[in-house]
matplotlib code that plots the C-alpha trace (Angstrom):
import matplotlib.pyplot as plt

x = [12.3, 11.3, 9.9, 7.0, 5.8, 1.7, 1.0, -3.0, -3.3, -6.1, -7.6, -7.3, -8.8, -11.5, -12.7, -13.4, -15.9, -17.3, -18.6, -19.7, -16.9, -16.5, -14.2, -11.7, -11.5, -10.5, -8.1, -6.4, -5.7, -4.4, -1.9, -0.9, 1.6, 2.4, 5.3, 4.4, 7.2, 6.2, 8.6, 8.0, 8.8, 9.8, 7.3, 8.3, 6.2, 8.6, 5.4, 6.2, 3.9, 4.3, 3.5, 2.7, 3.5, 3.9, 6.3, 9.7, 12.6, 14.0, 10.8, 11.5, 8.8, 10.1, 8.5, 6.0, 4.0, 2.0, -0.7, -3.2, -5.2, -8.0, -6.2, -4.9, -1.3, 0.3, 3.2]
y = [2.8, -0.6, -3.8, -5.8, -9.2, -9.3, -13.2, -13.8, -16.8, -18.6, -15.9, -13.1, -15.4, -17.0, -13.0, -12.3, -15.2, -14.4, -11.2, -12.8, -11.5, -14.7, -13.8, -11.3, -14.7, -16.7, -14.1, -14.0, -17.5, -17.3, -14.5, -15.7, -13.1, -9.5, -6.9, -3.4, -0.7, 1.9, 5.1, 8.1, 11.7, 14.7, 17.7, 21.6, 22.3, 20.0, 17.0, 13.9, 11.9, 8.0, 6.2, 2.7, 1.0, -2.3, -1.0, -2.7, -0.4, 0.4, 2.8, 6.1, 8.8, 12.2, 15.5, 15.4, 18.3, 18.6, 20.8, 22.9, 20.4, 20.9, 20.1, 16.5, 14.5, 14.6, 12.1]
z = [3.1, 4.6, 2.8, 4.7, 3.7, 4.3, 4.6, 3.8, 6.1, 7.1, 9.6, 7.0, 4.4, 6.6, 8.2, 4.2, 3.8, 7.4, 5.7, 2.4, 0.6, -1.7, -4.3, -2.3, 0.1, -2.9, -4.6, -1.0, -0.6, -4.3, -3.6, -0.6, -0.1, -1.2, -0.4, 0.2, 0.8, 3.2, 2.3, 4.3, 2.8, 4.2, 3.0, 2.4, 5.4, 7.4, 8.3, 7.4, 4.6, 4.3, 0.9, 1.1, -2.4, -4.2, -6.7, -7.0, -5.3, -8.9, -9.2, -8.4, -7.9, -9.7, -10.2, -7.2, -7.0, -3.9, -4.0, -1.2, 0.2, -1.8, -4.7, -6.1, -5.5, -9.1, -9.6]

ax = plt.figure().add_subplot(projection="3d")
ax.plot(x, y, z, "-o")
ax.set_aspect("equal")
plt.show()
């Protein structure tokens, strides 16, 4: 499990009004920063599946069922 701080600076906030996108712009100058945890999961089948999350560490995902393909990710 690893933390990564994603800074909207000026380039990310700039590339958003470049393509007319107004109020996303706006809201990422407002947050300014967000922390995502990437966590990466071993499956049955032995392949790897990585989760990208903004949930706090204390959050713990319990009974996952992973289905065929076809078929939905129930948490």
């Amino acid at each position: 499990m690893e933390w990564i701080d994603i800074t909207f600076d000026k380039s990310r906030v700039n590339a958003q009004m470049r393509t007319g996108n107004i109020e996303n712009a706006k809201r990422l100058e407002t947050i300014g920063t967000i922390k995502l945890r990437f966590v990466k999961i071993r499956l049955n089948s032995g392949t790897d599946e990585y989760l990208i999350t903004n949930y706090q560490k204390e959050f713990i995902l319990t009974n996952v069922r992973i289905k065929r393909k076809e078929e939905n990710l129930f948490c």
